[in-house]
Phi, psi and omega in degrees: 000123164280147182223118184260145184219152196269289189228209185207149185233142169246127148235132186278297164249082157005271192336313182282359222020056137308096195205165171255086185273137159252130178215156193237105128250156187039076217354058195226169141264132180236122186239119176233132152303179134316107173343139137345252108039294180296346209272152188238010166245135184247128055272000188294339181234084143263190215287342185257359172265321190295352160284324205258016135272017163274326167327313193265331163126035153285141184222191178246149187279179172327302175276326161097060141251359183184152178304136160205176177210138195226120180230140225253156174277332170333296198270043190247108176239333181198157204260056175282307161008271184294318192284336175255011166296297187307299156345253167008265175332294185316267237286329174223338165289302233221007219287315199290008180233023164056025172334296160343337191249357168199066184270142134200169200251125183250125190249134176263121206266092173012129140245000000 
């Protein structure tokens, strides 16, 4: 049995609703922060982590509700990319909030 799913969640920190979503529209992968609006710590984006996820090439989406990056499926030959898209984010966006110790993934199931 195949099992399809629309996106995935890395949450990096639960408690907080920190998390990373990956979804496939128009042949792009789009990896989003945690809404604005959502997040339940407001200090995860202060001024020196949104540098360095313009840094890492986060931008704000159409409405400027939340950090994404659209990385095309053309050139998607293996996920070294993505895992360091991800890195990045744990290791230097986020490094001071001990993301690392309870990170897990959540799969959205197609409906």
């Amino acid at each position: 049995m195949k099992i399809r799913f629309s996106a995935f969640i890395f949450n990096l920190r639960k408690e907080e609703n920190l998390y990373i979503k990956f979804s496939v529209k128009k042949n792009k992968i789009i990896i989003r922060l945690t809404p604005f609006a959502d997040i339940l710590v407001s200090d995860y984006f202060n001024k020196s982590t949104v540098t360095v996820l313009k840094q890492i090439g986060f931008t704000k989406n159409k409405l400027r509700t939340c950090f994404q990056i659209k990385y095309p499926l053309d050139s998607f030959k293996d996920a070294s990319p993505i895992k360091t898209i991800v890195s990045r984010v744990i290791y230097e966006a986020f490094y001071n909030y001990q993301v690392n110790k309870s990170i897990t993934l959540e799969i959205i199931p197609q409906s």
